[in-house]
C-alpha positions in Angstrom: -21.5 -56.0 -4.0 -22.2 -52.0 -4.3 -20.0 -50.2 -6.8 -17.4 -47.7 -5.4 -19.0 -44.3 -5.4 -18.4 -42.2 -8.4 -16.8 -38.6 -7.9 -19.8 -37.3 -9.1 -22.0 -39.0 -6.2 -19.9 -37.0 -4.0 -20.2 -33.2 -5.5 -19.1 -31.8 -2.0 -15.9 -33.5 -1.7 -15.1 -32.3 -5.3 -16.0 -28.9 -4.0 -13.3 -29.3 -0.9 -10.9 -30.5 -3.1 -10.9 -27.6 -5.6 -11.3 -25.1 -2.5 -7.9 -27.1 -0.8 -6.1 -26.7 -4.3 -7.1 -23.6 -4.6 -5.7 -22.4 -1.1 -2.5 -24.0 -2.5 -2.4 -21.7 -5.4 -3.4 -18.7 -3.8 -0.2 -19.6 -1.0 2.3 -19.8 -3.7 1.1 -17.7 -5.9 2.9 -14.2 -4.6 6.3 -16.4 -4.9 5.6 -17.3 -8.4 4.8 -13.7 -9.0 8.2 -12.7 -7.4 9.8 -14.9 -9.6 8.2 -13.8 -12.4 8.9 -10.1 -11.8 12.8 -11.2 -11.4 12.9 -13.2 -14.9 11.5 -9.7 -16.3 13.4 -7.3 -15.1 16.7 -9.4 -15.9 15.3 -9.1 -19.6 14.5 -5.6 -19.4 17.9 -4.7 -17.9 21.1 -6.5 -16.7 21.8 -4.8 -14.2 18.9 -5.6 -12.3 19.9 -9.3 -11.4 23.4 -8.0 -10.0 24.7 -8.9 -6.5 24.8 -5.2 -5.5 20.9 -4.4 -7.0 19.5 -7.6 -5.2 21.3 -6.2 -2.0 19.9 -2.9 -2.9 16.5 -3.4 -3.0 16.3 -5.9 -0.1 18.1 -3.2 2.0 16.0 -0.6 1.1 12.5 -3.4 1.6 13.9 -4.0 5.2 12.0 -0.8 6.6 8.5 -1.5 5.1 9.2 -5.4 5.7 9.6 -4.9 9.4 6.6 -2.6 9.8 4.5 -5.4 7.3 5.8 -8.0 9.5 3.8 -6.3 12.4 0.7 -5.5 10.7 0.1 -8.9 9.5 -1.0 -9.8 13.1 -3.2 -6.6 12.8 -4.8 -7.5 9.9 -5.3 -11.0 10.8 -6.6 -10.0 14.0 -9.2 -8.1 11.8 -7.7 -4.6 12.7 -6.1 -2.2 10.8 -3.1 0.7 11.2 -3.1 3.6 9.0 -0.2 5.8 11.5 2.7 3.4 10.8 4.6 6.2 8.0 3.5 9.3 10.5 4.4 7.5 13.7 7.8 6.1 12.5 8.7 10.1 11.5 7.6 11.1 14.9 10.0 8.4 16.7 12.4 9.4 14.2 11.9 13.4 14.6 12.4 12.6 18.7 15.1 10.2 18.9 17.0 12.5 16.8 16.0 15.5 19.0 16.8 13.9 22.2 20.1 12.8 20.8 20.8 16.2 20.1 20.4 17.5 23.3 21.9 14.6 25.1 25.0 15.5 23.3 24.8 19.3 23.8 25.4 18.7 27.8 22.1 18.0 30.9 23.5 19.8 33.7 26.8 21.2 31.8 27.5 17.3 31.6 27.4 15.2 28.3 27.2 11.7 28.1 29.1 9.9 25.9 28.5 9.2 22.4 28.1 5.3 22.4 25.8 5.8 25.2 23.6 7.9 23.4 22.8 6.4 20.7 22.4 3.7 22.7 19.2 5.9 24.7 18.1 7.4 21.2 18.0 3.6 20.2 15.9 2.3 23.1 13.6 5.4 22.9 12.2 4.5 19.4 11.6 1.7 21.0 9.7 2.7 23.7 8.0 4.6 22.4 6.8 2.3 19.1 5.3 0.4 22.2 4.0 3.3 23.9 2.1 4.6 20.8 0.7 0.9 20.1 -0.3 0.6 23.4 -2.2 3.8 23.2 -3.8 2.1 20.0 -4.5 -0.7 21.5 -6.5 1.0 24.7 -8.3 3.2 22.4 -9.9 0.4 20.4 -10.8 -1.8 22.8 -11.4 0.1 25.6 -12.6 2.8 24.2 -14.8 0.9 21.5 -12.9 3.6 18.5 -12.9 1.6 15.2 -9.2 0.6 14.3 -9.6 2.8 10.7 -10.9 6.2 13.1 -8.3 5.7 15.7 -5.1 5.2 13.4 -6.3 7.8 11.1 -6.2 10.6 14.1 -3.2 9.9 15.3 -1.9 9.4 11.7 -2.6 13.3 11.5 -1.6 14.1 15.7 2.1 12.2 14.5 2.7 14.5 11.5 1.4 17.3 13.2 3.7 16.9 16.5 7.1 16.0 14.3 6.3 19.2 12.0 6.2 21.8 15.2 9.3 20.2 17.1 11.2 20.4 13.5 9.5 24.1 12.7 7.9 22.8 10.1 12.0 22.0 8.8 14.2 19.2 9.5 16.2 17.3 12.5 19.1 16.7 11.7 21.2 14.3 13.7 24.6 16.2 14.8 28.1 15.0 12.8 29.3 12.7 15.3 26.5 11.1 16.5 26.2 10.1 12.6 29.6 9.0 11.9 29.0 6.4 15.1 25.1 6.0 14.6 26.1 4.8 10.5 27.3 1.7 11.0 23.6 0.2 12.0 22.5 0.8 8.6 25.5 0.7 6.4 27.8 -2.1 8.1 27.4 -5.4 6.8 27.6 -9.2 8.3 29.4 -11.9 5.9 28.3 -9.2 3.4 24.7 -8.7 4.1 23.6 -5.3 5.1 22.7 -5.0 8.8 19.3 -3.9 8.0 18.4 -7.2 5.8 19.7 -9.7 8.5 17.3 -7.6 11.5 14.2 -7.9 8.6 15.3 -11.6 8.3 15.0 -12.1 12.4 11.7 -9.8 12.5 10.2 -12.3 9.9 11.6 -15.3 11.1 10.5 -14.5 15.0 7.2 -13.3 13.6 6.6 -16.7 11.6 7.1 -18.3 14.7 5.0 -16.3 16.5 2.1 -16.6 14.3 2.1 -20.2 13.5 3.8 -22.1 17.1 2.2 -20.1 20.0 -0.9 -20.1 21.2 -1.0 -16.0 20.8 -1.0 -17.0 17.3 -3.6 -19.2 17.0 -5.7 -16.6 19.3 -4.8 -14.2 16.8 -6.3 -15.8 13.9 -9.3 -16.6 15.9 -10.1 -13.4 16.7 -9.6 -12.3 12.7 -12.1 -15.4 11.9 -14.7 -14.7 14.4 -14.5 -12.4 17.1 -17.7 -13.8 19.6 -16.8 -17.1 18.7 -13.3 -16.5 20.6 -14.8 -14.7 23.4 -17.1 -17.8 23.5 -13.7 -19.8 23.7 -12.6 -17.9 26.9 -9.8 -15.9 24.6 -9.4 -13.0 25.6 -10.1 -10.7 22.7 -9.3 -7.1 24.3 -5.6 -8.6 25.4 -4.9 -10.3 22.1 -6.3 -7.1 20.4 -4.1 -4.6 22.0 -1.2 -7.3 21.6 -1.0 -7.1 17.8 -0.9 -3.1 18.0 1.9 -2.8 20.8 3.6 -5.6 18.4 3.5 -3.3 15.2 4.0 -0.3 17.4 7.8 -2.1 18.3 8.5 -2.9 14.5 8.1 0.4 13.5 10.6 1.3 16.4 12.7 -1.0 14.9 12.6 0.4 11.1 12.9 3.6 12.9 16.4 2.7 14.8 17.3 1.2 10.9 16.6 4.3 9.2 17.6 7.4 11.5 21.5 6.5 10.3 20.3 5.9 6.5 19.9 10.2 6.4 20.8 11.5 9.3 17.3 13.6 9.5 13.6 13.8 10.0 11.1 15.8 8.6 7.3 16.2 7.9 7.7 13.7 5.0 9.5 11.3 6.4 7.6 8.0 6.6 4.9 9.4 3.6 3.0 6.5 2.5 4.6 3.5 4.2 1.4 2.9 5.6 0.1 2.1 2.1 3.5 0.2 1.2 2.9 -2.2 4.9 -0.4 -3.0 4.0 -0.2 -3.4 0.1 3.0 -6.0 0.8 0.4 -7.9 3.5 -2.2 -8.4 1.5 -0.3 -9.2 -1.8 1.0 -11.8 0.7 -2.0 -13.4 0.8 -3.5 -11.8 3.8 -7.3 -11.7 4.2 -8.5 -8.1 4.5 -10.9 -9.4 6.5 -9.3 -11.1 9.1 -8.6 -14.6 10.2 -5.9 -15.9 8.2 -2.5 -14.7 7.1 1.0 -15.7 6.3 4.3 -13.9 7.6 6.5 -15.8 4.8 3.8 -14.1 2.2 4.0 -10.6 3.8 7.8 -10.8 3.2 7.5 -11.9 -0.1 5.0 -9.3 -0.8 7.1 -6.5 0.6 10.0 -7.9 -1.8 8.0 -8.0 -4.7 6.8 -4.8 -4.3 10.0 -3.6 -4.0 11.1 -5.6 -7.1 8.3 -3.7 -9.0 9.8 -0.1 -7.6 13.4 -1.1 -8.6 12.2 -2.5 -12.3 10.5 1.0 -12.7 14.0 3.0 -11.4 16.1 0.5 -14.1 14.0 0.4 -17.2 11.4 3.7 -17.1 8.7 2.0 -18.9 6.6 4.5 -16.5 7.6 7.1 -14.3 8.9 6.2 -11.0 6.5 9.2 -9.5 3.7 6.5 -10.5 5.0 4.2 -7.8 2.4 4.6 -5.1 -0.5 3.9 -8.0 1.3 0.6 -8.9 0.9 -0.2 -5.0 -2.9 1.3 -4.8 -3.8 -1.0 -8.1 -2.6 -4.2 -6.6 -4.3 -3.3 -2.9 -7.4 -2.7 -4.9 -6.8 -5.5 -7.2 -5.9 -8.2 -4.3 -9.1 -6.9 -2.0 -11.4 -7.4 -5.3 -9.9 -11.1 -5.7 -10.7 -11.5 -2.0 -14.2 -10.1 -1.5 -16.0 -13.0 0.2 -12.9 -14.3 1.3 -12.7 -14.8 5.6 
């Protein structure tokens, strides 16, 4: 009779064992991070753990939360967007313009006011699609690198909103306002409006990623391109897929956040690209591509969020350093990563 084979007999099942509980870890560990961040900045300052401050800072995480929620397919797919902040001020800068004028009379005739902020409404998201179409075309079609492409038009978008605004603000007329407010300050069984559209975003996106087979293409493409073309998936489609889907979430944050201030101007938007991207990889997101986690983007944009609203409560540094907590933990997650596919 042989004896049962030792663990040590078998060093390459250790090896997958350790890898698997490490996967675990790394899964959770955002979540346990979250948690952490919470417990702290309860100590630090009561009022951080009050109904109103948790509804605060999930209100305000909705608009980067539904622009991460679309570039976690884009990062998974192996791609990148760097326009997100520039193009959501641009959608912003037009919807309000075209409000404007659609209130002021076409023809000595003006429509009436529900109807147009229903248009201004359905243009952001148009044109979310529109722009991540053009994305889309220019990288696959056109062979552009994901990083060159997003980081022209992440100049043409700021550009094109600072000449219609004269280098000044949009801002949306008094009335539209008043009937444009409710879809940022109204709230359902006392949720903001804004959290509940972040909480369908991430729910449809989860669904998305993980029970379709655009999904699984996704993730194939983000672990090896040629071996997915070698699997008849077609790469180009799925590519330009994930850019047209961010393109429609930042429509969406847009349509959430042209009633928050009424306005638009060149700084509108400044940054969010860093915010989208720091809350997808803190989420576990592989830089690299491949694999990726919607429940861990949202979790990431929370915590992030968390860390911004600990820093506004307690001052243990200066909320101006905000955007250098974010740049530490992108740098910090891609060095934890490196090798990681």
């Amino acid at each position: 009779m042989q004896p049962a084979p030792t663990e040590a007999a078998h060093p390459h099942g250790r090896a997958r064992r350790l890898a698997a509980l490490a996967h675990r870890l790394a899964g959770v560990g955002p979540l346990i991070g979250l948690i952490a961040l919470c417990v702290l900045g309860t100590l630090l300052n009561r009022d951080f753990a009050t109904v109103d401050n948790l509804l605060n800072v999930l209100t305000r995480t909705s608009f980067i939360g539904i622009i991460s929620v679309g570039m976690t397919f884009v990062i998974i797919s192996g791609g990148i967007d760097l326009s997100v902040g520039s193009m959501a001020a641009l959608i912003a800068g037009v919807v309000i313009w075209t409000m404007n004028t659609l209130a002021a009379g076409v023809g000595g005739h003006a429509l009436p006011p529900l109807a147009i902020v229903a248009i201004g409404m359905a243009i952001a998201l148009a044109l979310g699609a529109l722009f991540g179409l053009a994305h889309g075309l220019l990288i696959t079609r056109g062979r552009i690198e994901p990083f060159i492409v997003t980081l022209g038009t992440l100049g043409i978008f700021r550009s094109v909103l600072t000449w219609l605004a004269d280098g000044g603000a949009l801002t949306l007329q008094n009335n539209l306002a008043d009937l444009y407010g409710p879809v940022y300050y109204a709230s359902l069984f006392g949720v903001p409006v804004p959290v509940w559209v972040f909480a369908l975003t991430a729910l449809g996106g989860a669904l998305m990623l993980n029970r379709t087979a655009f999904g699984r293409h996704v993730q194939a493409i983000g672990s090896n391109e040629q071996v997915a073309r070698y699997a008849a998936i077609r790469v180009d489609r799925v590519k330009c897929a994930t850019y047209v889907l961010v393109g429609m979430c930042v429509g969406v944050a847009t349509v959430l956040y042209v009633p928050r201030l009424g306005s638009a101007t060149p700084t509108t938007g400044l940054l969010w690209e860093l915010e989208a991207i720091a809350a997808v990889v803190v989420g576990g997101t592989a830089l690299k591509g491949g694999e990726g986690r919607v429940a861990g983007t949202v979790v990431g944009a929370v915590l992030l969020s968390v860390i911004a609203n600990i820093l506004n409560l307690t001052s243990i540094i200066s909320v101006y350093l905000n955007a250098a907590v974010q740049g530490v933990a992108i740098i910090a997650v891609a060095f934890l990563q490196r090798g990681r596919r």
